[in-house]
C-alpha positions as CSV (number, residue, x, y, z in Angstrom):
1,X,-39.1,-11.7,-27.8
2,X,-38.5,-15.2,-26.6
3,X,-38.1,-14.0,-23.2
4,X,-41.2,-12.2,-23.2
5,X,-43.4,-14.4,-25.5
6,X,-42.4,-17.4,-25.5
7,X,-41.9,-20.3,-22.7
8,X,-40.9,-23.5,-22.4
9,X,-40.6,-26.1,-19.8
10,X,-39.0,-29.7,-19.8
11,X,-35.7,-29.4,-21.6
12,X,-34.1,-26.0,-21.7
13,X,-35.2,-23.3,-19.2
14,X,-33.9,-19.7,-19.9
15,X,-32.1,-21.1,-22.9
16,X,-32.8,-18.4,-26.3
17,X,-33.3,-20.6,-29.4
18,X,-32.3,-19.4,-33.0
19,X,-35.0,-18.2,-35.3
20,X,-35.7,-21.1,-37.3
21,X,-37.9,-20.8,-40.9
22,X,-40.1,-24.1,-41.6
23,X,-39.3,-27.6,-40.7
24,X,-37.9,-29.7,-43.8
25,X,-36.7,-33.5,-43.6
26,X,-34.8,-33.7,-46.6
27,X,-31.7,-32.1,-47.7
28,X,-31.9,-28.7,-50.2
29,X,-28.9,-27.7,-51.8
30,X,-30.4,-24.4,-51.5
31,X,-30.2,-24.0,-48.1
32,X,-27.6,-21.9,-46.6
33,X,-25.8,-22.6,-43.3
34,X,-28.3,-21.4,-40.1
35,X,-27.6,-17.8,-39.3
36,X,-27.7,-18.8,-35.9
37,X,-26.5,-21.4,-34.3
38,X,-25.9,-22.6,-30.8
39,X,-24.1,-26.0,-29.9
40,X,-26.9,-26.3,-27.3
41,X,-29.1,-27.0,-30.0
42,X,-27.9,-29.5,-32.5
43,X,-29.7,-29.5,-35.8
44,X,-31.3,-32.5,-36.7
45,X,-32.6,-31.4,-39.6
46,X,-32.7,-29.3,-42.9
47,X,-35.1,-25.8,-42.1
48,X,-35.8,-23.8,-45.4
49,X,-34.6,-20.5,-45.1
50,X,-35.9,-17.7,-47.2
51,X,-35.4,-18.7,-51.3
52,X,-33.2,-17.4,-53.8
53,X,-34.1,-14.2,-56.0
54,X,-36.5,-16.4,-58.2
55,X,-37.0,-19.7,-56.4
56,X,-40.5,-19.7,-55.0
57,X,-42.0,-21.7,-52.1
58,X,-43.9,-24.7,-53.8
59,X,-47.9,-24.1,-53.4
60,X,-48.2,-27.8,-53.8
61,X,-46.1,-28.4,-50.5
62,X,-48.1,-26.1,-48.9
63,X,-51.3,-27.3,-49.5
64,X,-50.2,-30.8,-48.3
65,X,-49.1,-29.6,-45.0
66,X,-52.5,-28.3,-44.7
67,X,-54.2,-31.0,-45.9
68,X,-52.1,-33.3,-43.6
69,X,-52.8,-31.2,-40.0
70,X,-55.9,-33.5,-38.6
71,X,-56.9,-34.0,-35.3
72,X,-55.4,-36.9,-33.9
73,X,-55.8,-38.3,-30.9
74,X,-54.6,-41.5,-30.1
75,X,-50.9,-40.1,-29.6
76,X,-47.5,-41.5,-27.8
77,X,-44.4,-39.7,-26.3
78,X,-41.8,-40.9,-29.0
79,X,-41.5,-38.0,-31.5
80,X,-39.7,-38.2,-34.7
81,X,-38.1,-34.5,-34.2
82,X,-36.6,-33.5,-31.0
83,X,-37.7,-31.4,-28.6
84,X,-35.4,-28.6,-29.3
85,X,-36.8,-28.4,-33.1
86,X,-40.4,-28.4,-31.4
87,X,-39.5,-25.5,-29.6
88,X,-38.3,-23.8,-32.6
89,X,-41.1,-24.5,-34.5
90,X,-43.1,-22.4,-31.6
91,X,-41.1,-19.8,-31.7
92,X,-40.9,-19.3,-35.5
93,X,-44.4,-19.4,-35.6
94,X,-44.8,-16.9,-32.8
95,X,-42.4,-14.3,-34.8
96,X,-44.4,-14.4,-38.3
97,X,-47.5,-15.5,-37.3
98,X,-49.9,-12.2,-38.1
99,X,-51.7,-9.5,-35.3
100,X,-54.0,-6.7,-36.1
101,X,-52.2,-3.2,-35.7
102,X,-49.1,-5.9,-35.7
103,X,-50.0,-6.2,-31.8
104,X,-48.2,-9.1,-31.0
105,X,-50.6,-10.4,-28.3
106,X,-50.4,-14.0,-28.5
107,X,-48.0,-16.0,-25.8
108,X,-47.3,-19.4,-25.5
109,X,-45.7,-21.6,-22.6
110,X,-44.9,-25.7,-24.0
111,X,-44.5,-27.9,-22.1
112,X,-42.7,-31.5,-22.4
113,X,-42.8,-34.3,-20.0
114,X,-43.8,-34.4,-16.5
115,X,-44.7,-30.4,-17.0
116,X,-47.0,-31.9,-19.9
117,X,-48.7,-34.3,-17.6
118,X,-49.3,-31.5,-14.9
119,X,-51.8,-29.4,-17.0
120,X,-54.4,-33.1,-17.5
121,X,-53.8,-33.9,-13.6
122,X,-55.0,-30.4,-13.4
123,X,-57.7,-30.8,-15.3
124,X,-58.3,-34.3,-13.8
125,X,-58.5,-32.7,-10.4
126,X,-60.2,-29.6,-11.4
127,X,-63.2,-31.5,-13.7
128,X,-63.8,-34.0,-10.3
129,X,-65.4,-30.9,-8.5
130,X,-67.7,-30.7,-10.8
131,X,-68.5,-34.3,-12.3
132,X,-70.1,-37.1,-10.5
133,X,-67.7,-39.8,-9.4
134,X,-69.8,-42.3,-11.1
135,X,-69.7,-40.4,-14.1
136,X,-66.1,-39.7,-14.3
137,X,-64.3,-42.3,-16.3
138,X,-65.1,-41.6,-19.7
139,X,-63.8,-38.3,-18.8
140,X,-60.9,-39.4,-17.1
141,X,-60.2,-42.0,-19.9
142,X,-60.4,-39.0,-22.2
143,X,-57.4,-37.0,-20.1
144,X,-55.2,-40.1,-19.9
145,X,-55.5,-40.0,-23.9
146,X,-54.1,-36.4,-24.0
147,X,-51.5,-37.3,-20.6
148,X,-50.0,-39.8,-22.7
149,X,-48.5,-37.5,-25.6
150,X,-45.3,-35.9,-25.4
151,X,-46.1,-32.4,-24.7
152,X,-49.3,-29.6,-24.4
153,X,-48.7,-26.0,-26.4
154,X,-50.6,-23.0,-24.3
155,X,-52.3,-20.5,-26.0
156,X,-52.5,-17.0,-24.2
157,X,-53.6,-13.6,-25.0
158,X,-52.3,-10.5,-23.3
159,X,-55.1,-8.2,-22.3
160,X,-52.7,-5.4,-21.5
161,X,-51.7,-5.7,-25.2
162,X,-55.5,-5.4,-26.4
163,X,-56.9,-3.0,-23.7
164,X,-53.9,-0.8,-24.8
165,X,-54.7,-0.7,-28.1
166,X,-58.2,0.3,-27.4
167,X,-57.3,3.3,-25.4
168,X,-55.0,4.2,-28.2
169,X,-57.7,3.6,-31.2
170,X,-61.1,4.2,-29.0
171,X,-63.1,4.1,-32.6
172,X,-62.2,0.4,-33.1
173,X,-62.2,-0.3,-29.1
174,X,-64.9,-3.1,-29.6
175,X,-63.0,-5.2,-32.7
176,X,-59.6,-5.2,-30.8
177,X,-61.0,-8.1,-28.7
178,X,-62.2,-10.3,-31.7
179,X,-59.1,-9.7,-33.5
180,X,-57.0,-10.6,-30.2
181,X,-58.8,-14.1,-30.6
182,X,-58.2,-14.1,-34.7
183,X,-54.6,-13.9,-33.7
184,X,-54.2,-16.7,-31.6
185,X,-56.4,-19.0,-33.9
186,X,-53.6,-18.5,-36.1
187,X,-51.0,-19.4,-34.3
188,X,-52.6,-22.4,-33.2
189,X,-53.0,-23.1,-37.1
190,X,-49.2,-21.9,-38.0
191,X,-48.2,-24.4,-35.1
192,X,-50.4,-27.3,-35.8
193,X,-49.3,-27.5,-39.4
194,X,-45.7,-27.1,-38.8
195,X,-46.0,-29.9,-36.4
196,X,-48.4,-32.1,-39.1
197,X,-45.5,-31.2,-41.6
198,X,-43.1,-32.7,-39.1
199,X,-45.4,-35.7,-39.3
200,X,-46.5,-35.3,-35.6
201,X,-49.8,-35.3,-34.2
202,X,-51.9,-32.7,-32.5
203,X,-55.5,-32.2,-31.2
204,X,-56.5,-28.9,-30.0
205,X,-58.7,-29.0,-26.6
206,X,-60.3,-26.3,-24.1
207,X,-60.7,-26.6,-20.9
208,X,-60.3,-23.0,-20.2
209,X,-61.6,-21.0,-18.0
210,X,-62.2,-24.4,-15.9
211,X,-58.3,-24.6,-15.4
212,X,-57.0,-21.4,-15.9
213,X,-56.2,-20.6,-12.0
214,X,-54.3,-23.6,-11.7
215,X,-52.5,-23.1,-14.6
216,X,-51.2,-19.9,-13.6
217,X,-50.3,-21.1,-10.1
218,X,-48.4,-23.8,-11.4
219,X,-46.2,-21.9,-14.3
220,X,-46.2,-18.3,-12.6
221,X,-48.5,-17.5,-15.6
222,X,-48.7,-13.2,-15.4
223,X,-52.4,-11.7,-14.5
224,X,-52.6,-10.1,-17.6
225,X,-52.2,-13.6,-19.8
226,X,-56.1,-15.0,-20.7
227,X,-55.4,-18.6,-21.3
228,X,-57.8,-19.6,-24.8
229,X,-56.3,-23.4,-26.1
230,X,-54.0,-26.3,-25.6
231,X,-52.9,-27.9,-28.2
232,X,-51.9,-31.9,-27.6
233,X,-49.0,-33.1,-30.0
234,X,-47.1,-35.9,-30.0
235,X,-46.2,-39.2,-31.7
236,X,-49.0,-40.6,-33.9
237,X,-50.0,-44.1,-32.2
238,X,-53.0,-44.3,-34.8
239,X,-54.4,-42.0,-37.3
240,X,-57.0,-39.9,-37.8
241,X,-60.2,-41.1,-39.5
242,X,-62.2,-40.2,-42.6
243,X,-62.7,-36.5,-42.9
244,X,-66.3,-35.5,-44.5
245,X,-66.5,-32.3,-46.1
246,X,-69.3,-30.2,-47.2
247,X,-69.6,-28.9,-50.9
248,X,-67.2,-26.4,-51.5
249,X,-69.1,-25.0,-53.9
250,X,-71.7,-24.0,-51.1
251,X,-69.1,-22.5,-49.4
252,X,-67.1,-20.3,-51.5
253,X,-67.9,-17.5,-53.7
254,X,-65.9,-16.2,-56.7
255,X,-66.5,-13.2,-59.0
256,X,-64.6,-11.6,-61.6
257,X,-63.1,-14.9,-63.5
């Protein structure tokens, strides 16, 4: 799966990582010794592994993760995890994420250093063909912002997934499509969570199609691989500001109480 899915760039090329469950900081006596282990990949940190018969997974914890994933973008290189437990947050979110017909058609490449600061010279170098030179520095101050984090996730979908899944189920042919791009928005959430529970940083930016050739060029990205987000993380330099929220009550409907 890793192999196939899953890439990363910066520390540990070609290197498999155990399947790690969610990030914890603190100690649990309930935790069991990792199933896997590898001394290539100390652990700096407590994961929580599936609970006792029993034991549930606290809502409460759950909701604050959530509640703590903002978009942050004033962002440094120091993180408080490694890059190692990064990596297996990304892959642990790429296993039990969810996919329509259990299709499997996200992929991700994430990058660390220098291979981070690649994808915003590309964009840097892309956006100049198109934006005035006299024009260009709030744009460029805007790509040094995101240059100066610690790493950039890329979000793919893999059109030979969906396009075989329509020849397989013509009658929902159109949907596949529209569920492809449901399935990578949750990754991007399952990821950007994680990471917020790990108390770093993220934004989540676009600037596909605009650098979607050059991105391939640069990592040997295959054909088939549609490029849809990046998601900035890092250290948290400053944080995010007041969040406004409409009415839930406008928003949600419940019968049947």
């Amino acid at each position: 799966m890793t192999e196939n899915c899953l890439l990363n760039f910066g520390f540990c090329k070609g290197l498999r990582l155990p399947p790690p469950p969610f990030f914890r900081h603190k100690k649990n006596s309930l935790n069991p010794t990792p199933l896997v282990s590898s001394p290539a990949i100390p652990y700096h940190a407590t994961f929580i592994y599936p609970q006792p018969k029993g034991k549930t997974m606290s809502v409460q914890a759950l909701q604050q993760a959530a509640e703590s994933r903002r978009s942050i973008y004033v962002l440094n290189k120091e993180l408080p995890i490694s890059q190692q437990e990064v990596a297996q947050i990304v892959e642990h979110a790429i296993k039990h994420t969810p996919s329509a017909f259990n299709s499997q058609s996200t992929r991700i490449v994430v990058l660390f250093g220098a291979e981070h600061e690649k994808v915003w010279d590309i964009a840097a170098n892309e956006l100049h063909k198109i934006i005035p030179a006299d024009k260009f520095e709030p744009t460029a101050n805007k790509l040094n912002m995101f240059k100066a984090a610690a790493g950039t996730v890329l979000f793919f979908e893999d059109q030979t997934v969906v396009q075989g899944l329509q020849v397989q189920f013509p009658a929902y042919a159109a949907n596949f499509p529209i569920w492809s791009e449901h399935t990578n928005a949750m990754h991007q959430y399952a990821i950007w969570t994680t990471l917020a529970a790990a108390r770093i940083g993220a934004n989540l930016q676009h600037y596909n199609p605009i650098i979607d050739a050059e991105i391939a060029k640069t990592w040997n990205i295959p054909a088939a691989w549609t490029l849809r987000a990046q998601l900035v993380f890092g250290g948290i330099a400053a944080p995010a500001g007041e969040k406004e929220f409409q009415p839930v009550e406008e928003r949600l409907k419940v019968f049947g109480l």
